[in-house]
C-alpha positions as a printed NumPy array, in Angstrom:
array([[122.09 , -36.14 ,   7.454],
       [119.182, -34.458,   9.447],
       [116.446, -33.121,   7.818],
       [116.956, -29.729,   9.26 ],
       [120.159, -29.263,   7.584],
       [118.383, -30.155,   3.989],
       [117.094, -27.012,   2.651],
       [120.304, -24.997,   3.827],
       [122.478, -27.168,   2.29 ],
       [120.25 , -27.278,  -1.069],
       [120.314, -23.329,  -0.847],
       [123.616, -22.824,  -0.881],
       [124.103, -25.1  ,  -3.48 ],
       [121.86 , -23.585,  -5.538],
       [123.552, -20.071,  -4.738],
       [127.227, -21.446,  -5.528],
       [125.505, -23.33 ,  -9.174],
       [123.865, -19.801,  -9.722],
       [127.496, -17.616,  -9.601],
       [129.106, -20.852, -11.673],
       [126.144, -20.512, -14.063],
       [127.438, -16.892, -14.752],
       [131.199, -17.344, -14.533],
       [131.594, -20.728, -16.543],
       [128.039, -21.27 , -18.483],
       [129.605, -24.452, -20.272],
       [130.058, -26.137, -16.744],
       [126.396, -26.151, -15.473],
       [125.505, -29.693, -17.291],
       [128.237, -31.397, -15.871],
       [127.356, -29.696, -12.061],
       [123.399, -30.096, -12.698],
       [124.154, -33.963, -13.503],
       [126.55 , -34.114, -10.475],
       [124.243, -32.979,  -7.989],
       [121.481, -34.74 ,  -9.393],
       [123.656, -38.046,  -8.926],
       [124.127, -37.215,  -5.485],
       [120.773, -35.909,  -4.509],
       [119.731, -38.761,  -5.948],
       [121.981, -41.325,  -3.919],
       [121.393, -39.253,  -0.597],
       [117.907, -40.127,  -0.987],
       [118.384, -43.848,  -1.736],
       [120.043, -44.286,   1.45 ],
       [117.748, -42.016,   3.282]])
């Protein structure tokens, strides 16, 4: 994954978590702890 890509990615993430937040509040732990897994594991292997 190329750095470029990064904040894109992240944004539209963060839009598609945002319109989740609103539809289905009593998901957001379980996606916030999912993409914190991953973010975290994409930067181990950075």
């Amino acid at each position: 994954m190329e750095a470029k890509t990064d904040p894109r990615v992240i944004g539209i993430l963060a839009i598609i978590i945002g319109i989740l937040m609103i539809i289905y509040p009593y998901l957001v732990g379980y996606l916030v702890g999912i993409f914190l897994i991953v973010y975290g594991i994409l930067k181990f292997f950075e």
